[in-house]
N, C-alpha and C positions, 0 to 999 in steps of 0.2 A: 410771793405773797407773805406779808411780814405777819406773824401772828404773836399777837401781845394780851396779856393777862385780862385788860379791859374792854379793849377794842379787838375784836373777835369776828373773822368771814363768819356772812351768815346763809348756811348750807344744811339746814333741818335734815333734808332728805339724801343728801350727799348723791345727788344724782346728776351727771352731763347730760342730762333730757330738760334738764330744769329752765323754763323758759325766763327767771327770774333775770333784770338786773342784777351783776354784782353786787355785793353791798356789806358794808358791815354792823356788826350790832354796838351797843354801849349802853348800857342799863347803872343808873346811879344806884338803884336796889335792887336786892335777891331776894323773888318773890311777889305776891300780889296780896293785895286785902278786898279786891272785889267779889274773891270766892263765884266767878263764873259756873258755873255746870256745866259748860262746852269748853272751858279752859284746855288746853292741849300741854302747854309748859306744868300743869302741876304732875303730869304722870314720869316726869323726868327731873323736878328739883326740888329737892328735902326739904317739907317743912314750908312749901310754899306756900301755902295760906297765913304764912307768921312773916311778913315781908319784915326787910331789916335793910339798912343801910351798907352799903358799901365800905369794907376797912381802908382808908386813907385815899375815898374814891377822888378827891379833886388832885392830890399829890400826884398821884399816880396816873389820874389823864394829862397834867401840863406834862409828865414824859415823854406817853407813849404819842400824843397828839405831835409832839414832830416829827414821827416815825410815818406819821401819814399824808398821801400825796395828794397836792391840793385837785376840789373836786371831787374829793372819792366820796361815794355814797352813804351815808350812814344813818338808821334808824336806831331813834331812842324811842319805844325799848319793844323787841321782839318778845321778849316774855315778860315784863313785868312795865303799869305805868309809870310813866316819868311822873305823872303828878297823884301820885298818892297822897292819901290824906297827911300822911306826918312830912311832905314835902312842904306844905303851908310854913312848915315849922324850922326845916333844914334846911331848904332851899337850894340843894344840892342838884338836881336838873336847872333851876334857874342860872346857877355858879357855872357849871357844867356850860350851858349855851353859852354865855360867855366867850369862854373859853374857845369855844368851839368859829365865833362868827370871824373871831381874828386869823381862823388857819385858811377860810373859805371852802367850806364842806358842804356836800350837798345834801341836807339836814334832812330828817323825815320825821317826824313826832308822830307818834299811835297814842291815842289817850281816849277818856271814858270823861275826864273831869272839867271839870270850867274854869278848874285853877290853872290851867295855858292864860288865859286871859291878862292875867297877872303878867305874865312874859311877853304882851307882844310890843313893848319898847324896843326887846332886844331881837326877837323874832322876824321885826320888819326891815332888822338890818342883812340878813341873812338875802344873797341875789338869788337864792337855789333853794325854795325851803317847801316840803309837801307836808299838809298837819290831815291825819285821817283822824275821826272820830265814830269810834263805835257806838251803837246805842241801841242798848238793848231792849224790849218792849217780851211781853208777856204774850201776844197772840202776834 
């Protein structure tokens, strides 16, 4: 298992009992601005309710995305969403899929926001692609 600075096994509990798929993570940003109350990634990265973009994240995925075998699983983003509000603006998850639908990866998008919607030109090019949406309600 090749382990590379962006593209990272994703193994929370680092347990061989884990019923999970393999899979790995890729997040364009560090951090969230949904400020959840049940959030579980902010008890483990600094400063997480202050999300921020990735340093040289598209550079550094067209590397490490050859280093990965077609197929392999990958969710954007286990701890932070892909389409944050300053995504509107950077477009760095958009850039990102891109990138992504030309290696054939078996994509998985987590998100809260409607700005996926934006992306599904590129999304419907994807033969493998699971989008979950959380939504969260008061009762």
């Amino acid at each position: 298992m090749i382990k590379m600075s962006l593209i990272i096994p994703f193994d929370p509990w680092n347990n061989k009992l884990c019923a999970c798929p393999q899979k790995y993570s890729l997040s364009a940003y560090t951090g969230c601005g949904h400020n959840c109350r049940y959030c579980y990634a902010s008890s483990y990265i600094r400063n997480f309710f202050l999300p921020r973009p990735k340093k040289n994240f598209l550079n550094r995925l067209e590397k490490e995305i050859e280093k990965v075998e077609p197929k392999t699983l990958m969710a954007m983003a286990n701890s932070s969403d892909p389409y944050l509000p300053m995504e509107e603006k950077l477009k760095l998850t958009r850039r990102a899929v891109k990138i992504l639908v030309d290696y054939d990866i078996k994509l998985m998008l987590i998100t809260k926001s409607a700005l996926i919607l934006r992306d599904k030109d590129i999304l419907t090019e994807f033969k493998h692609i699971v989008v979950s949406f959380t939504l969260t309600t008061l009762n």
